[in-house]
C-alpha positions in Angstrom: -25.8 22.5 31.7 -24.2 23.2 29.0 -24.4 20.8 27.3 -28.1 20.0 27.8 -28.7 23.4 26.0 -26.8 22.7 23.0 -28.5 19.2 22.7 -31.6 20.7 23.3 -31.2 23.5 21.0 -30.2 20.9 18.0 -33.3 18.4 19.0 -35.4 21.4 18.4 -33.8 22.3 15.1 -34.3 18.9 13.9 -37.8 18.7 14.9 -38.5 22.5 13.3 -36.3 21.0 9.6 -36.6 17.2 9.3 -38.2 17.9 6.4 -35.2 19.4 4.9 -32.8 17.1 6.7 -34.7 13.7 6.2 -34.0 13.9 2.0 -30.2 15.0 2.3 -29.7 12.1 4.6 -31.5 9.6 2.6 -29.2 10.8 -0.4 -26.2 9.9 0.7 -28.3 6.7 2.1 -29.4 5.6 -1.0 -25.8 6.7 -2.7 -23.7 4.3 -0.5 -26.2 1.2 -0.9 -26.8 2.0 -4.8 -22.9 1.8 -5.3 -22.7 -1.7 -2.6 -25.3 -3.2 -5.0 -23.3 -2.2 -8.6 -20.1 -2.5 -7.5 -20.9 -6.2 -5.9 -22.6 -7.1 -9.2 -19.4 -5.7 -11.0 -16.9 -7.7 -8.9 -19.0 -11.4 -9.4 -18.2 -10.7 -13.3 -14.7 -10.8 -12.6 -12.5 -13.8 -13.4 -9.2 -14.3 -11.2 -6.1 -16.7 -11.9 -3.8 -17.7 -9.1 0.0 -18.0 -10.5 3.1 -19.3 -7.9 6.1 -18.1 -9.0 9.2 -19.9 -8.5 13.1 -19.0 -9.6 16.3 -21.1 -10.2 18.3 -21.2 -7.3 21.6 -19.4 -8.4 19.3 -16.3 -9.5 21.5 -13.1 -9.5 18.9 -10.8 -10.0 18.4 -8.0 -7.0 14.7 -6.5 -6.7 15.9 -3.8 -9.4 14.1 -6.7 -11.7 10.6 -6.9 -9.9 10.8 -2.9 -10.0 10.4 -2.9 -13.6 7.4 -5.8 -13.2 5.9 -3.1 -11.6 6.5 -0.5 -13.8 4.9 -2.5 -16.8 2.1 -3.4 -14.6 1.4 0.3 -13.9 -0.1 0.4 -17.9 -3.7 -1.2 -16.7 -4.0 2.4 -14.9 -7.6 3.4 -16.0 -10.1 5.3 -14.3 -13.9 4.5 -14.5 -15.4 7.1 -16.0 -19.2 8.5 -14.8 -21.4 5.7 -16.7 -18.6 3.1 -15.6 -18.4 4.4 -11.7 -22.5 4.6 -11.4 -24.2 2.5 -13.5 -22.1 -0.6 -14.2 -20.2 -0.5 -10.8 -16.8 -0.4 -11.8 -14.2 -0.1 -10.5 -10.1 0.6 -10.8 -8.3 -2.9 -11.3 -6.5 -4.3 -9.2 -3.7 -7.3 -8.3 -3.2 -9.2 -5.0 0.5 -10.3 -4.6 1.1 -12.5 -1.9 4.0 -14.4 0.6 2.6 -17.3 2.0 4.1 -19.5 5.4 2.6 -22.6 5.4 4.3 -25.3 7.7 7.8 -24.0 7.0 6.9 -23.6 3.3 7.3 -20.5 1.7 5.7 -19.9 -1.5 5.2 -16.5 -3.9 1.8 -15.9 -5.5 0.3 -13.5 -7.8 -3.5 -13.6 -8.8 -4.5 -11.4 -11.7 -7.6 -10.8 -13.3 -8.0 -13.5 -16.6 -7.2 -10.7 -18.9 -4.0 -9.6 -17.4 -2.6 -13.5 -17.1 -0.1 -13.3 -20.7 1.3 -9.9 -19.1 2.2 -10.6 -15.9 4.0 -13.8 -17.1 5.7 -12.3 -19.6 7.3 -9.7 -17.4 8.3 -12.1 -15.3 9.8 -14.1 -18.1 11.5 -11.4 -19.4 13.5 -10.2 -15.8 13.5 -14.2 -15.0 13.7 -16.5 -18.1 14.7 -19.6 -16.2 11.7 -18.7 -13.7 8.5 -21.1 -13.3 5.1 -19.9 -13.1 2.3 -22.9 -12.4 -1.5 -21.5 -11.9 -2.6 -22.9 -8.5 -5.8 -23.2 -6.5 -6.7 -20.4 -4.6 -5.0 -20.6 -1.0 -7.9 -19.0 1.0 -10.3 -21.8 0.1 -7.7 -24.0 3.0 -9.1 -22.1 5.3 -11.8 -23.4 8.1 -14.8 -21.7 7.5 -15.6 -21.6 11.7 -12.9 -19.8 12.5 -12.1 -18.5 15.4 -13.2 -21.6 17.1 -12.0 -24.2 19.7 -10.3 -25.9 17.3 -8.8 -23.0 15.2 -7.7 -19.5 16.3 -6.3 -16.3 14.0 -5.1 -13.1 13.6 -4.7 -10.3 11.4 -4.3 -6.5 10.6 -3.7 -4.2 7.7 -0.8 -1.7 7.8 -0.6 1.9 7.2 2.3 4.3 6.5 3.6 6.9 9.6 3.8 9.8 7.9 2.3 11.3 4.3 2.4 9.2 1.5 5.1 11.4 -0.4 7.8 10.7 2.1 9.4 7.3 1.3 10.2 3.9 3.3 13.6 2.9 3.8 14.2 0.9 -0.1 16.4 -1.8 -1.7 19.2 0.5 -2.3 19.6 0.4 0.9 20.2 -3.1 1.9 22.1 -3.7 -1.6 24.6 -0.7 -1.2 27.6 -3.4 -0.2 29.5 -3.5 -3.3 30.4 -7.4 -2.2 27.5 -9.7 -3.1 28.5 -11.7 0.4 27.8 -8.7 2.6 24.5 -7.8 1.1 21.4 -7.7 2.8 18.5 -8.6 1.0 15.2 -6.6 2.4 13.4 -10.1 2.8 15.7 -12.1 4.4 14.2 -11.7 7.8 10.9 -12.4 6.7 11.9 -15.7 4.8 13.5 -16.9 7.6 10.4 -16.3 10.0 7.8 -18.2 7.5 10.3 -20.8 6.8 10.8 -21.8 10.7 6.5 -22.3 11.2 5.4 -25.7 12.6 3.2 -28.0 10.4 -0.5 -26.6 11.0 0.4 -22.8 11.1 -0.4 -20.4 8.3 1.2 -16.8 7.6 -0.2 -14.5 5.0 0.8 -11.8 3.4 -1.1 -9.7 1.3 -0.1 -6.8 -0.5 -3.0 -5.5 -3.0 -1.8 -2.9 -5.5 -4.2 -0.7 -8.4 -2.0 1.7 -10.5 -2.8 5.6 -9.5 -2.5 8.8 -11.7 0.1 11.9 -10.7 -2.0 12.8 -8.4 -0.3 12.1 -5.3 2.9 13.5 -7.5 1.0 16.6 -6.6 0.4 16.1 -3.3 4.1 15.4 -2.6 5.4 18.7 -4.7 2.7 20.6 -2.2 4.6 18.6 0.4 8.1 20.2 -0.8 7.0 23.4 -1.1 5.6 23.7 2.7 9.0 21.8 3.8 10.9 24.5 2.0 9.1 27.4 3.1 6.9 28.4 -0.4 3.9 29.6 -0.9 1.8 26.4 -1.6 -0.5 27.3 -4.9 -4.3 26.2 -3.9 -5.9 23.8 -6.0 -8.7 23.9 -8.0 -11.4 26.0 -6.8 -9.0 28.0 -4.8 -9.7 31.7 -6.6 -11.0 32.9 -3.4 -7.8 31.7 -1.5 -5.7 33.2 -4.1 -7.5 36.3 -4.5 -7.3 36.9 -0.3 -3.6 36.1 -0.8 -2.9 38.5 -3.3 -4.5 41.2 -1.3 -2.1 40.3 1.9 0.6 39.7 -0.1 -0.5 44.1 -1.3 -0.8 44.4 1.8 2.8 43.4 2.7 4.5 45.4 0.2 3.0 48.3 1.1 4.2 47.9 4.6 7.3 47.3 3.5 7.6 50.5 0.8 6.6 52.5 4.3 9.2 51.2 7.3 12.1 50.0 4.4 11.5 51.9 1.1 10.1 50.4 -2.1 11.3 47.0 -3.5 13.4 47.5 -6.8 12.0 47.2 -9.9 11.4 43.6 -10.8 12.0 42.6 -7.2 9.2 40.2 -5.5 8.4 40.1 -1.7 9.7 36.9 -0.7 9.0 35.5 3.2 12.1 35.2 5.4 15.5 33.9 4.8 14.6 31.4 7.3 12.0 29.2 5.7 14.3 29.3 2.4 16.0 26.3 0.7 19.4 27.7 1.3 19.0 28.0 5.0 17.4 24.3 5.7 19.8 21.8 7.6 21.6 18.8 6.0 19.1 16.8 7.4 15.8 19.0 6.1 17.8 19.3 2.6 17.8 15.2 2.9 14.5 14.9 3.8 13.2 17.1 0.8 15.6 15.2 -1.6 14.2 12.1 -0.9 10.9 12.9 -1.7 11.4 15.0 -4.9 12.8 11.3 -6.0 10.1 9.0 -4.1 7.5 11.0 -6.2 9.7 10.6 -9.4 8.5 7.3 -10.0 5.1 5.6 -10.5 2.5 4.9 -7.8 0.2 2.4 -6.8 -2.6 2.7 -4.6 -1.5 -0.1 -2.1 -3.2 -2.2 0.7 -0.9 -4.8 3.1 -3.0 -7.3 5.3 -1.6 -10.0 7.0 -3.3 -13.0 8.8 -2.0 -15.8 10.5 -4.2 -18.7 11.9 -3.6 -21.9 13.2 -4.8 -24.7 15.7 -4.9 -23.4 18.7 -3.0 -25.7 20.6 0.2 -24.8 18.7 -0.9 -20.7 18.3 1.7 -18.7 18.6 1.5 -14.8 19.4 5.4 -14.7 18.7 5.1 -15.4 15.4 2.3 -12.3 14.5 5.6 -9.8 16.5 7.9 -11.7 14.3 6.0 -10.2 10.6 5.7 -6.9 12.5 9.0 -7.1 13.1 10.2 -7.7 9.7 8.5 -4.8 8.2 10.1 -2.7 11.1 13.4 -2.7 9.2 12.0 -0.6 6.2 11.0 2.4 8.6 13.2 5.3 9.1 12.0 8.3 11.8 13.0 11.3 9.4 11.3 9.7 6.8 8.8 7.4 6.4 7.6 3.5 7.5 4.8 1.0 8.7 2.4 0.7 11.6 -0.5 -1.3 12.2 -3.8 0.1 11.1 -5.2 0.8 15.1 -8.9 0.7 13.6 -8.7 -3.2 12.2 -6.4 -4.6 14.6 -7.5 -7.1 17.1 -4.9 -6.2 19.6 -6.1 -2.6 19.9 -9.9 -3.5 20.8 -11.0 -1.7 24.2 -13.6 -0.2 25.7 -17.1 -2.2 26.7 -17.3 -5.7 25.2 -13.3 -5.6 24.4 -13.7 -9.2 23.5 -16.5 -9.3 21.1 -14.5 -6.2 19.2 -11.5 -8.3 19.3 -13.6 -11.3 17.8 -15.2 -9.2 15.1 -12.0 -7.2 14.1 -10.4 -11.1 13.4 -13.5 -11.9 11.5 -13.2 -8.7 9.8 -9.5 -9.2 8.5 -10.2 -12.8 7.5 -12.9 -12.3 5.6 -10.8 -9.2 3.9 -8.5 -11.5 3.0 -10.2 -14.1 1.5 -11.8 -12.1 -1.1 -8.9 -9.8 -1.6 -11.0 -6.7 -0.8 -9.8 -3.9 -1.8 -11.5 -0.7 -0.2 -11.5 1.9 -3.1 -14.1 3.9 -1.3 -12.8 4.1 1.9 -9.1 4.2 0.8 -8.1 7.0 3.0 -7.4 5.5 6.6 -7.0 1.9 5.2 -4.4 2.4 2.5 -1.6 4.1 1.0 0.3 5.1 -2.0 3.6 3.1 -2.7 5.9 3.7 -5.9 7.4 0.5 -8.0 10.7 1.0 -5.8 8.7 0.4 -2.9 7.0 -1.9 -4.0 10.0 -3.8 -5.2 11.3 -3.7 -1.6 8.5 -5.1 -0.1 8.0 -7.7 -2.3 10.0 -9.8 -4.6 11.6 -13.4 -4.8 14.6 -13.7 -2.7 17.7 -14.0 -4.6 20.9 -16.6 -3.6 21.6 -14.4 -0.8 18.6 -15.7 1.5 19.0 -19.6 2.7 16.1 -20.1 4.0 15.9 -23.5 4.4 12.3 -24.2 2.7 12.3 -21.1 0.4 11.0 -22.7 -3.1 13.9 -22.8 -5.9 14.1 -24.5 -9.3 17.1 -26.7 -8.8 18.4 -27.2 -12.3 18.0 -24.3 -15.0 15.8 -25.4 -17.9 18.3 -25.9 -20.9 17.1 -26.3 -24.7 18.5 -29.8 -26.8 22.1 -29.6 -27.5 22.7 -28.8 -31.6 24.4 -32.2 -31.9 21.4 -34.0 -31.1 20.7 -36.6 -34.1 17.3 -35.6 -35.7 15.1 -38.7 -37.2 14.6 -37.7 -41.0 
């Protein structure tokens, strides 16, 4: 009964202020479709190169190298401005680097916008100089356009992070702490191994899209610290209301205090408990706080990781989706931070009525991301996540000598210049 009155109370509200509804509505109508129609004209502008990266095979280099890739890379950072945003449809750019499994191959791609081509090979030349970079056809175009069909069946999802961006995933450092170069782990081992044992006729993807971010989410993460530790977390713009109720409690509290304890000395500030102090968190806590005052440190990247896989579907495997999961597993922690799959793309987490139309939509869905390296900058929150170059580093870079997967691509000579006693024809 309930409930029938409160439905039938807002039924007769909008019937008694459509008029003032209706226009609001249509706003933020108009709004989303105007910014679909710029943004789409903005993106067909756009000119993309595909570059496959490959390095000599004795390469000595640990992901330290591919960090400070990232670091360069993090100087396209630049904001659309108003006119930019709403009238031209821009938006934030952005690079798609990609893992790819196909048939026991395992290849490394980059694409770039045309623009950014000279600088992404010459950071790579300069923390690789024997490396090779070839531009390649786009990989997406290889696959089936009816798919999921009879013949062909796939699937996908896009990660998300556990916990708040600020708290960081388990890092190179990590697996390269072993002073020997024999016991080292490298990060990607497990993954290189996976793509390199696929059949002939399967395909696994990996697709990690980054777009350089501001300090913004440094901010979030030092509001972060200060709740962990027990401060008084400052409000943010627009906050004079907050802060002016605050400083009337925080009176408030003094005054209390002046009459059961005696007045606070001169100079003296009233602090909240010893318990919710710095001094008084556990090793663990202290840890926890340390590791994100250093995650934040460094620069982020708004960051998006998809993954498909999609073969015939006589030789399908489910195994080999668990197996990418898997790999990305060994980068979470439970005090800190770590992946997931996204619940809301996810095939395997359709339910409800028509379960199996949801599932065939959701692997549509991811596909179709995937081919056109979508990168959602308006409906970031719940799809993506901010990752710093460490991070990043981790999650992606070319194996060094310490990974034998059998198919992994390698350079098998080092590219030498003429010797200086070469005879030269005058």
């Amino acid at each position: 009964m309930i409930f029938i009155s409160a439905f039938k109370i807002a039924l007769d509200m909008l019937k008694e202020y459509w008029w003032l509804i209706a226009p609001v509505a249509l706003f933020f109508i108009f709004r989303e479709l105007w910014l679909d129609y710029v943004e789409t004209k903005y993106l067909n502008t756009l000119k993309w190169k595909f570059l496959e990266v490959k390095i000599p095979k004795e390469v000595l280099k640990t992901p330290k190298a591919m960090e400070q890739i990232f670091a360069v890379l993090h100087g396209v950072e630049d904001e659309p401005d108003f006119i930019g945003k709403w009238f031209k449809g821009e938006v934030p750019d952005w690079f798609s680097f990609e893992i790819l499994g196909d048939g026991g191959q395992v290849r490394f791609l980059i694409r770039t916008l045309e623009d950014y081509r000279n600088l992404v090979e010459a950071q790579i030349y300069a923390q690789y100089p024997d490396a090779e970079i070839m531009e390649v056809e786009d990989c997406a175009t290889l696959i089936p356009s009816k798919i999921p069909s009879k013949e062909y069946d796939t699937w996908g999802t896009e990660l998300v992070l556990t916990k708040e961006d600020a708290y960081p995933i388990r890092t190179y450092p990590y697996f390269f702490e072993e002073a020997k170069e024999e016991e080292r782990v490298d990060p990607l081992a497990s993954l290189s191994e996976t793509l390199s044992y696929l059949s002939p006729g399967e395909h696994l993807w990996i697709q990690i899209l980054i777009s350089p971010i501001d300090e913004s989410w440094k901010e979030d993460g030092e509001k972060l610290v200060e709740k962990l530790i027990g401060r008084e977390v400052k409000s943010g713009k627009g906050g004079m209301i907050v802060d002016e109720a605050h400083g009337w409690g925080q009176a408030t509290k003094e005054v209390v205090h002046e009459l059961f304890f005696g007045a606070l000395k001169p100079g003296e500030e009233f602090k909240k408990s010893a318990e919710n102090s710095m001094t008084h968190l556990t090793p663990g806590e202290r840890d926890v706080v340390s590791a994100i005052e250093a995650n934040i440190a460094k620069l982020g990247f708004r960051t998006i990781v998809r993954f498909i896989y999609w073969a015939k579907t006589d030789i399908f495997s489910s195994a080999n989706k668990a197996s990418v999961l898997g790999a990305f597993k060994q980068f979470n922690s439970l005090n800190l931070n770590g992946f997931k799959t996204n619940s809301r793309m996810s095939p395997s987490s359709a339910g409800g009525l028509f379960k199996k139309r949801k599932e065939l939509y959701r692997k549509m869905n991811v596909l179709n991301n995937y081919k056109k390296r979508y990168f959602p900058f308006r409906g970031f929150s719940g799809r993506g996540f901010v990752l710093n170059t460490e991070e990043l580093a981790t999650i992606y870079h070319v194996p060094g000598k310490i990974v034998a997967a059998p198919m992994m691509p390698r350079i098998e000579a080092k590219k030498g210049g003429p010797p200086s006693s070469l005879p030269v024809e005058q």
